[in-house]
N, C-alpha and C positions, 0 to 999 in steps of 0.2 A: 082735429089733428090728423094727418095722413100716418100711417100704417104700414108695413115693411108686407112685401111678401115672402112667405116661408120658403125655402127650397129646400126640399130633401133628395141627396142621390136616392134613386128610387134603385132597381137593381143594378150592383155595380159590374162593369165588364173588364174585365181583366184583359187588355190584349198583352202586354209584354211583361215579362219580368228578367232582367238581368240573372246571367248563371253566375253562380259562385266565383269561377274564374274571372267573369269580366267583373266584381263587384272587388275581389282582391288586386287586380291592377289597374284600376282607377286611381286618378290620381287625388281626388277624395278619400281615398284610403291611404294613400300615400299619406296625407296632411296627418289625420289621423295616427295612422305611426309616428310622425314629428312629433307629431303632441305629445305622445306615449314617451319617446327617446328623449325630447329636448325642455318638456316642459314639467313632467309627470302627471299628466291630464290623459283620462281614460272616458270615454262617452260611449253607453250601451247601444244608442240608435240615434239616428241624425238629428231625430227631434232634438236632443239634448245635446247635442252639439250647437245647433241652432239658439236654444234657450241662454246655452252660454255665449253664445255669440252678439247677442243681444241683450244681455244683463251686466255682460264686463266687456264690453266693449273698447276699454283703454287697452287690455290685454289681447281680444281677439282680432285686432288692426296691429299691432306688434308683433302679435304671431305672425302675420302675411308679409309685414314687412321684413322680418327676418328667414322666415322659408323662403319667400321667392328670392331673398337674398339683392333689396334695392340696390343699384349703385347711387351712393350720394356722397358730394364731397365734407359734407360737413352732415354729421347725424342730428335728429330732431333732441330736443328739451324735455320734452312728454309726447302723451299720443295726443289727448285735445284738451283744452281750455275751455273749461263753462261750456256743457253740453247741452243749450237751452238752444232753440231754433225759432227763427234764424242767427247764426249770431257765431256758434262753433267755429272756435280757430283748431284746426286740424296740425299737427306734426310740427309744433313752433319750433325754429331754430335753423330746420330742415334747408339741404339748398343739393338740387337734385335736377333733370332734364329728363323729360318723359323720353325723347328723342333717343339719348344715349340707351336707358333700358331695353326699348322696340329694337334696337340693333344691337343686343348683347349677345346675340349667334353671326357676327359680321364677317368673322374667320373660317365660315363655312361656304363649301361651293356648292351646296344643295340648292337650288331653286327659293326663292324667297317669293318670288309675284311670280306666277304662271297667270299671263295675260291673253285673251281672246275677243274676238268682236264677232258680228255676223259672218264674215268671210271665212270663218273658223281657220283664217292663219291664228299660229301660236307664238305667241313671244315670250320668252323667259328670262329672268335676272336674280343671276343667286346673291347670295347674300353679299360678297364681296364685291359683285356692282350694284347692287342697291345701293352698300354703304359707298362706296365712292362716288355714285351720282351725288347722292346726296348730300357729301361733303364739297362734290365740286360747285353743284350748283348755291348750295349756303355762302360758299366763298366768294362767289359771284354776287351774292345779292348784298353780302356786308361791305363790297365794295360800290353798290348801287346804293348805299348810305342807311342800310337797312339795324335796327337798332331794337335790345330787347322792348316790350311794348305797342312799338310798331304794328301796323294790323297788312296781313299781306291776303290778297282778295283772288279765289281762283272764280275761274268761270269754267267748267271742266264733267269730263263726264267719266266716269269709272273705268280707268284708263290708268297705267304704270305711271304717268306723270305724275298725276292728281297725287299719290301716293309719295312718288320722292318731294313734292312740290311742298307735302306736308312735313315731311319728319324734315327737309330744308329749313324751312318755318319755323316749327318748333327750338330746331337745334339752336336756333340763333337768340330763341327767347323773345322771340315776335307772336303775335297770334294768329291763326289760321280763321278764317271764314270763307264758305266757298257756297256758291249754285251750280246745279245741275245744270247741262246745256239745252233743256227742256223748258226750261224757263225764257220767256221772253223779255224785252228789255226794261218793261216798268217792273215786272216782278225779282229783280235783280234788282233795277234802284231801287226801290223800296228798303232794300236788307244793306246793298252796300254804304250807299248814303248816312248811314247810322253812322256806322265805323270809318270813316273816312279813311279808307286803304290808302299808302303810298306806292304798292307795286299790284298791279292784273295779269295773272297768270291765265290767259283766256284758250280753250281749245279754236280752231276754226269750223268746229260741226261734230256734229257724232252720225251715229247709225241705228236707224230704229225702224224692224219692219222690211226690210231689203232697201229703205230707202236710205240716200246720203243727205243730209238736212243740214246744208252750212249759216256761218252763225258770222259772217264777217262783219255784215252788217249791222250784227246786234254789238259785236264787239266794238265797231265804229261808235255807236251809241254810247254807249258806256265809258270811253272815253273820254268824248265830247261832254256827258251830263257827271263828269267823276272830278272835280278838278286839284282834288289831294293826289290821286294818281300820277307817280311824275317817270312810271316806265312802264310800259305795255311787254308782256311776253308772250310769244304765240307757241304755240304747241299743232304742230302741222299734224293732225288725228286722222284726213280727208284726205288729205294732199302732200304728201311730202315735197313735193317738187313748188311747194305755191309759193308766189314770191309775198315777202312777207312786209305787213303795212309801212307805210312811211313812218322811221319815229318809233317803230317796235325792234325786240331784238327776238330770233330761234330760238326755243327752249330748246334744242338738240345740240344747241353749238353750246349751252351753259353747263352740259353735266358731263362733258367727255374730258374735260382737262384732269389733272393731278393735285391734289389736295389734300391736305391733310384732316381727319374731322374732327370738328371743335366743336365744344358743346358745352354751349351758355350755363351757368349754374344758378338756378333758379328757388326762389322761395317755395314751398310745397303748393300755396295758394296762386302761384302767379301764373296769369291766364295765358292756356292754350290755345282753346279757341271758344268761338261763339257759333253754339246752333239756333236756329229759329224754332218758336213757335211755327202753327201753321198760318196764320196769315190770312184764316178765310174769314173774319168778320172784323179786321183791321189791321193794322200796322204790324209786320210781325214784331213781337220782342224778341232781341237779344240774345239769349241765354251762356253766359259766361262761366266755364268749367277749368280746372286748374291742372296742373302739370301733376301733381301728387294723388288730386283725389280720382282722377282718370286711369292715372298707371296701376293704382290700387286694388281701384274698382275693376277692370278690364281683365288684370291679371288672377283677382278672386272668379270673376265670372267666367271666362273663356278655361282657365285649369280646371277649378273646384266644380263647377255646374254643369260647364259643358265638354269637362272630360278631354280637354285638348293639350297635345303638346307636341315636341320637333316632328315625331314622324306622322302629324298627320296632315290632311287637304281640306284647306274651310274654304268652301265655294257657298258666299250669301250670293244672293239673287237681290240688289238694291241699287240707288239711284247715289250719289255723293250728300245728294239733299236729306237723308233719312241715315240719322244714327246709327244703323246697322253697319253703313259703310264707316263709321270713324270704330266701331267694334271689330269689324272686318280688319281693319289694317293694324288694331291695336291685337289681332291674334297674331301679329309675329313675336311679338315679347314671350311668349310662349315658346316661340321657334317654330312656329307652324308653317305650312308656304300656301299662304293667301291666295288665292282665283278670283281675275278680276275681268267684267265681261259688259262690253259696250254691245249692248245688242237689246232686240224686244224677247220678253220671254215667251212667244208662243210663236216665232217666225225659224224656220219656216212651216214646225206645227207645234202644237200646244204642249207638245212633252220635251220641247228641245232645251230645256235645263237639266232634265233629267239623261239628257242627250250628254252636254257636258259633261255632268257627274262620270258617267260611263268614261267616256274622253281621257278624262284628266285624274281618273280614277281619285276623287272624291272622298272623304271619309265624312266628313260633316257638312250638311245641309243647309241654309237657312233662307229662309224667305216668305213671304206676307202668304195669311191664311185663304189671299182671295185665288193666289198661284194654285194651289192646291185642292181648291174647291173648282177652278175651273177645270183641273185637268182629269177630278171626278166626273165632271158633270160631262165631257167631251167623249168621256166611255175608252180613253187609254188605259194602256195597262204598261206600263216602264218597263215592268221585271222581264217583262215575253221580247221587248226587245231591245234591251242592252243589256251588257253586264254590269249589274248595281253592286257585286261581291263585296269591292272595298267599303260602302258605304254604311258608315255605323250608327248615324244618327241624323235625324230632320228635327232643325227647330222650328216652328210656327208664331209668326206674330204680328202686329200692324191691328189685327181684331180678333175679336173669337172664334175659334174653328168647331165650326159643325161635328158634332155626334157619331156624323156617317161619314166626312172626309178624314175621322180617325180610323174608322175602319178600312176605309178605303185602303189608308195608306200597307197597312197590314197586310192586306189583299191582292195589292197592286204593286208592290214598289219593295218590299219583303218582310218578311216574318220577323227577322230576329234585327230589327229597329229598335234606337231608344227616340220615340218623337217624345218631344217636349211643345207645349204650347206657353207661350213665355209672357209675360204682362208685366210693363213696364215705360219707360216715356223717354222723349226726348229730355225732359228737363232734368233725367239725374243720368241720361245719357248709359243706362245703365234696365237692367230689369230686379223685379223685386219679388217678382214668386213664379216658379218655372221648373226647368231644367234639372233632374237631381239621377245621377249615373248609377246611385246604389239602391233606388227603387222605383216599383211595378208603376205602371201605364196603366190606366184606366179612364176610358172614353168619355171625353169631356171633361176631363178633372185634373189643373194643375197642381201637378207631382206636392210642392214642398214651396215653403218661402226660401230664396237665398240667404244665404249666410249673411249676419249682419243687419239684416235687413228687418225691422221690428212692426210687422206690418200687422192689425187688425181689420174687422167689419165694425162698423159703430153705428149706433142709431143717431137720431137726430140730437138727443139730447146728451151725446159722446157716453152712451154706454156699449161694449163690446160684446159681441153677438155673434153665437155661433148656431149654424142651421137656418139662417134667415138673410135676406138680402140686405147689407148693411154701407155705409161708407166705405169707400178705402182707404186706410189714414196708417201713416209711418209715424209713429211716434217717439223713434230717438234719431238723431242724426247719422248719414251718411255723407262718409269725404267727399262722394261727388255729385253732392247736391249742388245748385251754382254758387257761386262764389258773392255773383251779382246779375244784375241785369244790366245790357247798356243801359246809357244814358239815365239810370236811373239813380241817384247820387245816395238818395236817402233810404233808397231801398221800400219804399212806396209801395211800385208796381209788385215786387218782389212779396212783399208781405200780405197783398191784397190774389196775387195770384194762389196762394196755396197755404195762409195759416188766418186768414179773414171768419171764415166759419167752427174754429178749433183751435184759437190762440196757444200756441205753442207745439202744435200737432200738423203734421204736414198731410192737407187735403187735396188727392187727387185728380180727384174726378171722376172716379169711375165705380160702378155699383160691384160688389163682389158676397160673394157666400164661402164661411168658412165652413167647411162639414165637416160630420160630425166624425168623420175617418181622416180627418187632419188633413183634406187636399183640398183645394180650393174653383171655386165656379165664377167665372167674372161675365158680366151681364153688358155691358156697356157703358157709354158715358152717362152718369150722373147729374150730368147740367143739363144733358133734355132727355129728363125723363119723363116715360109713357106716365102720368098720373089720370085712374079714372076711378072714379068715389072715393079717393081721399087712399085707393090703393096702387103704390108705386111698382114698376117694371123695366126692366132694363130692354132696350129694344133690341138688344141681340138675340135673346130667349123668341121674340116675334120671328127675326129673322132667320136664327135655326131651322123651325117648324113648318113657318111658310116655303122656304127653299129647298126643303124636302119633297115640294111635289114638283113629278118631272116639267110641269109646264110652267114653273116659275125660273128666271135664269135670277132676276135680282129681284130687290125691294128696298123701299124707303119707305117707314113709320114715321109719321111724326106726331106727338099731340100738343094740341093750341090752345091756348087759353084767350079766348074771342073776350074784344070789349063792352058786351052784353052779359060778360057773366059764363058764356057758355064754353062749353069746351067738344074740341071737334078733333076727331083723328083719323087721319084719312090713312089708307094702304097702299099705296103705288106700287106694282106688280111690273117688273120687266119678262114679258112674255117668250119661251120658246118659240122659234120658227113655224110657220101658220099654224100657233094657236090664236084664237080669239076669244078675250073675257067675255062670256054670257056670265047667264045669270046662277046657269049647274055649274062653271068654275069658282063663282065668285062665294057660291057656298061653301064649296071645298074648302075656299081659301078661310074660309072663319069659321067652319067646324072642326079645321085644323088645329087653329087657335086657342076654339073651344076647350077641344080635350087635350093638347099636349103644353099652351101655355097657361091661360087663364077663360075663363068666362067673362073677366069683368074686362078682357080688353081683347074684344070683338072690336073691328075697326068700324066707323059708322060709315064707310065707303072704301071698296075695291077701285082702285083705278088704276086702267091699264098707263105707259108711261114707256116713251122710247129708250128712257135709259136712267140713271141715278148718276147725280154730280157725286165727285170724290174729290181727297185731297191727292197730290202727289205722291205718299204714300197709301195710298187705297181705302183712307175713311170717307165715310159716309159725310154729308154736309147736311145732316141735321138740322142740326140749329140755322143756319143761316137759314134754309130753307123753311124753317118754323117762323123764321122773323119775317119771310117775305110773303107768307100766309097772312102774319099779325099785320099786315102794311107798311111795312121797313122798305124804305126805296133802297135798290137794289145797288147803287153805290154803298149807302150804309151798312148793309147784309150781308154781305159778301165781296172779296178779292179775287176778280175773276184770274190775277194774275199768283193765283196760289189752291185754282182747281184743275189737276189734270184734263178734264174736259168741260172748258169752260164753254162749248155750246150748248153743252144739258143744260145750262141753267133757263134757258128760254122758255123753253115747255113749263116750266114752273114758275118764270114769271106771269107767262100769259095763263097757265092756269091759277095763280093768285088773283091776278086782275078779272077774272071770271065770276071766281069764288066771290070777291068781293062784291059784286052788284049781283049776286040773290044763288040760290040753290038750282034755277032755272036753267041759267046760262053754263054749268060745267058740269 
């Protein structure tokens, strides 16, 4: 029987701690007085806030729904029905429009999207043109025969449309699905084809790098292989002046008329939209989220966790294809004014996000942990040249952020930060332990579980475990967890995805440590993990340690279980600029390991590697990569149309095929 390994925060570092002042105008504190005023509920420390929020949870989803003050037109029955999972009907009765809430500051001319690309022109639309685009264009599409249910299909890149095209969508009680315009045209059929759109709100390019990357021809595509599609709209991102396809109609000429906005009144559960899985070792699924459990969840997260409301600037750094941006747009319900940015984040140099911030005077942060490790490792410093004043907070997420890019950020970008490192998935579209505005920072360790959110470590045989590396498992229901998956009638894939190992208990995937000071360490994914003599390890814990020495830029661990019984873990090293792996690096690289991870998980080979595949949002490809080690042909193993740089994957093919015919040849 394999064996958990222990983790203790060994000394802990304290970098931040909220002052007094900002811990009493938090808007966490704020709830907390509601509580106090409207409910007579008093909680000494957030832990017991949490505990209650997790134990009476008919009442702590009733509280949010009546602070944040829903608009619905007809009020729910109860809060949920049979809280067993899967299975939870959330808010029966309920009939409500995510759309209408997101625009419940529409009577304001504050800035709602402040939009920017690489050209750093700025465009702005305050609330009173967002909401009239998005009433004009809704009016246009239920005249294109558009109907609640309906699935309306964008192709689009992080751009003002993308955003009216949505709460469009929404209002009319249709469901949104969309790809980023980085995607090429099988990895788009792949996801559209599920859902059989009736309308393609397609950009004709975006801007990545100084470069301008048009997409006419993928749109031609997608047409021709879509044949539910029965109207193309084009959103001229490249060319304003382009003339537009035969048979399409201008997304410019559908949002400037007069309109009045109407908005579909919908069941709490009835679907908004579908996000994907990642797609890199098959067909993506699905993932189907609802109108009630998103506005719920979005508005618990973005106020309570991440301390956001009308007067601040949430500039994420994300793709359309990665959850962040459906949390991004869902911070206007808040009243916030959203920064939305078509551009590469390191053109025209590697701090030019932090460039933005500065810009557009910024108050909240967010973007993947690899942004932030790279613009450590580039040896910038933001604070020396811009002004970051406005900026109150960075969240981190996508993987785990290194030990030393927490420090970093302290160091580089300012002192009196609340970073959060956030852990959480597409499939509840949401995070589940992270972000917490009324306590201390300390390096490598997330803060607190969210509100609501009833999250353990378990061992193998579902006992809960603190100090030790355990499962991640939710054990009571959240509203926005999916509702379904496509195409999946019975709910099959749905059950096999996430309560197959822990009937009744919803499993992750990802290894974490609760410690013994109440904050939490997340190790990596769970389904490849490092096992060497029967003891398990999260490959993140590898890749901290290793990417600590200056001559490492990246790395990919994997371990295999060979059909001989044996088991092999190789180390792939993405080397700094003329270094070369000898044999005095290759020590470093596993006396690192030694002393700061484990001994028992010394890799049994260094190899150097021109680069590491990832997904679209900047995971590791693991597994596929461990399958194409095991002998998985490489159609099987992998979706080249769902890895950011599907030519890495070469060098790992052909070093599989090496591997395979003896120790000799690689």
């Amino acid at each position: 029987m394999t064996e958990m390994t222990t983790t203790s925060v060994k000394t802990r570092q304290l970098l931040w701690a909220p002052s007094p002042q900002r811990i009493a105008s938090s808007r966490l504190n704020g709830y907390l007085d509601w509580l106090h005023t409207s409910r007579g509920l008093d909680f000494d420390a957030y832990d017991d806030l949490w505990k209650w929020s997790t134990t009476e949870p008919a009442e702590f989803w009733r509280s949010l729904w009546d602070f944040f003050e829903i608009n619905a037109s007809e009020q729910p029955s109860a809060v949920l029905v049979d809280s067993t999972m899967p299975g939870t009907r959330w808010f029966p009765g309920a009939r409500l429009n995510w759309a209408q809430n997101v625009l419940a500051h529409h009577n304001s001319h504050r800035p709602a999207v402040i939009a920017l690309g690489e050209n750093r022109a700025v465009v702005e639309l305050s609330w009173a043109e967002l909401t009239a685009q998005t009433a004009s264009l809704a009016a246009e599409l239920r005249q294109m025969g558009v109907r609640p249910g309906d699935r309306i299909a964008g192709y689009l890149p992080n751009i003002p449309e993308a955003v009216v095209a949505l709460l469009a969508t929404a209002s009319l009680g249709a469901t949104w699905v969309v790809c980023p315009t980085e995607y090429g045209a099988s990895g788009v059929l792949d996801r559209f084809r599920q859902v059989e759109p009736t309308i393609l709100i397609a950009a004709d390019g975006y801007r990545f790098g100084g470069k301008a990357i048009d997409r006419i021809g993928v749109i031609e595509e997608l047409r021709a292989q879509l044949p539910t599609v029965q109207q193309c709209i084009i959103v001229r991102n490249l060319r304003p002046d382009r003339e537009i396809l035969s048979g399409a109609t201008a997304f410019d000429e559908l949002v400037h008329g007069v309109a009045t906005p109407v908005y579909e009144q919908v069941p709490f559960e009835h679907p908004l939209w579908i996000l994907y899985s990642s797609g890199t070792t098959g067909l993506p699924k699905g993932i189907v989220h609802s109108h009630g459990g998103i506005l719920l969840e979005h508005l618990k997260v973005s106020a309570l966790q991440m301390d956001t409301g009308p007067e601040d600037r949430v500039f994420v750094y994300t793709s359309t294809g990665w959850m962040l941006w459906n949390m991004l747009v869902s911070s206007l319900a808040v009243g916030a004014t959203i920064i939305t940015y078509d551009g590469s984040p390191a053109f025209p140099g590697p701090d030019e996000l932090f460039a933005i911030c500065a810009a557009q005077q910024a108050t909240r942060f967010s973007t993947g942990a690899a942004y932030l490790t790279a613009c450590q490792r580039s040896g910038v410093h933001p604070a020396q040249r811009y002004d970051l004043t406005s900026l109150r907070s960075i969240s981190s997420t996508g993987s785990p952020l290194p030990e030393s890019t927490w420090q970093w950020v302290y160091d580089a970008v300012g002192a009196d930060l609340h970073l959060s490192s956030d852990c959480g998935g597409t499939d509840v579209c949401s995070g589940f332990v992270g972000g917490n505005p009324m306590l201390p920072v300390y390096a490598g360790e997330l803060q607190a579980p969210y509100l609501g959110v009833s999250i353990e470590a378990w061992t193998e045989t579902g006992q809960p475990v603190t100090g030790e590396v355990g499962e991640m498992v939710i054990t009571a229901p959240m509203p926005s967890m999916p509702i379904q998956f496509w195409n999946d009638p019975d709910g099959t894939l749905y059950r096999k995805a996430y309560f197959d190992t822990f009937p009744g208990v919803w499993r992750h995937g990802d290894w974490m440590t609760v410690t013994e000071n109440g904050t939490y360490v997340v190790h990596g994914r769970s389904d490849t993990t490092i096992n060497r003599g029967g003891v398990r390890m999260g490959s993140a814990d590898i890749y901290a340690a290793v990417q600590a020495l200056p001559e490492v830029i990246d790395s990919l661990v994997i371990g295999v279980e060979l059909s001989d019984g044996n088991y092999y873990m190789p180390l792939f090293v993405v080397l700094a600029p003329s270094v070369e792996l000898d044999d005095e690096l290759a020590h470093r690289v596993c006396q690192t390991i030694r002393e700061h991870v484990s001994p028992r998980h010394v890799p049994d080979d260094v190899i150097a590697a021109p680069s590491v595949p990832v997904t679209v949002t900047g995971k590791k490809l693991e597994l596929p990569i461990k399958r194409i080690l095991q002998g998985t042909a490489e159609s099987k193993a992998v979706n080249r149309a769902a890895v950011a740089n599907p030519d890495s994957l070469d060098w790992y093919i052909e070093f599989a095929r090496r591997f395979r015919e003896g120790p000799d040849t690689y």
